[in-house]
Structure formats: structure tokens, C-alpha cells
C-alpha angles and dihedrals in degrees: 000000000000109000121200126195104217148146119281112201118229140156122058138293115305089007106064129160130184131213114212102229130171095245119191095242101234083065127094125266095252093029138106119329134201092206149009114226106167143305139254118210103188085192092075114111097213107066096205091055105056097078122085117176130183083219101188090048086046090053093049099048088051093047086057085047108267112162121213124222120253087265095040097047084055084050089050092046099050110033099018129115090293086026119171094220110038095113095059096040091049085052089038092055089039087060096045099055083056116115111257119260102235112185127237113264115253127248112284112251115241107245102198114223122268107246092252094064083054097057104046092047082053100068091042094071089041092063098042087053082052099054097054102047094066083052093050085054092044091071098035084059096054105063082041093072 
């Protein structure tokens, strides 16, 4: 059996992922794997970010033979086991996993009332200055008698 270690295509239209899977060769492309290594999410901002291997199964499935596919082998090459960007993609996941900044709100604008807000709150304190001064002659009557 020839096994591959090549991309498998997964999520939904305009938002795909891959997982990188040893794959025996005579398979589909989206068929049945052997083994998960790792996966690859070109929608990651930071590049060096977007690769995730599993380095010591990827190392064991080359050593039996396995051959990677043309982008897989680049993955290989840059983020496996002697990787040349390790470095960067180790600092590029530790800044993902970082909380999001979110900025304060700004201050709320003043919106000044319609008129006709105006008008109708105008008659409202009218009436309440009207209750209390016959409540205020009510107690000045009675010492009078």
C-alpha cells in the first residue's frame, strides 16, 4: 500500500480548512484516512500561524515511506520536527491565543428633543404646581376657625 500524506478539504463554501492526513494513495481526495497529522486554515491572518503538525506522527509516517504531497512537503519543510520557521510560528500561535484588544466606547452624542417633546413635557409641571397650592390653603383655613 502507497501512503500519501496530503491535504483533505473540510468546512463550507468561502470558509474552507484542510486537515493534513496520511491517506493510502489509491483513496480520494476527501476519503478515508489512516491518520490525522495536523491541519492548515488559509484564512488565518497570521501566515505563520495557519500550520499545525503533529511533528513526531509526521516523522514516523516518513520514516515507513509515506510521500507528501508538493504543499505538504513546504509545510514539512517549514513548521516539521527541524523546521525553518518554528520560531516564528511558536510566537505567531502565542499571540493568537492572546485575548482581543476591544476599545473603549466613545462618549454618547447629545441628540437634542423634537419640539413636540417640548410641548407635551410643558403642561405636565403646570399641573403638578397647581395640585400642591390648594394643599398648602387647606392648612392655613383651619387655625383661622
Amino acid at each position: 500500500m502507497a501512503v500519501t500524506i496530503r491535504m483533505k478539504m473540510m468546512g463550507r463554501k468561502h470558509r474552507r480548512f484542510f486537515r493534513i492526513c496520511a491517506v493510502d494513495s489509491r483513496r480520494p481526495r476527501d476519503g478515508r484516512v489512516l491518520e490525522e497529522l495536523g491541519s492548515y486554515d488559509p484564512l488565518v491572518p497570521d501566515v505563520d500561524a495557519r500550520v499545525l503538525l503533529n511533528a513526531e506522527r509526521v516523522g514516523y509516517w516518513l520514516g515507513v515511506g509515506a510521500q507528501p504531497s508538493e504543499k505538504v512537503h513546504v509545510f514539512i519543510k517549514k513548521y516539521g520536527a527541524q523546521g525553518t520557521r518554528l520560531a516564528e510560528q511558536q510566537a505567531a500561535r502565542e499571540r493568537l491565543a492572546l485575548p482581543k484588544e476591544v476599545p473603549a466606547a466613545p462618549e454618547p452624542v447629545f441628540v437634542p428633543q423634537p419640539k413636540k417633546a417640548a410641548v407635551a413635557e410643558a403642561p405636565a409641571p403646570q399641573a403638578a404646581a397647581e395640585a400642591p397650592a390648594p394643599a398648602a390653603e387647606a392648612p392655613a383655613s383651619e387655625p383661622a376657625e
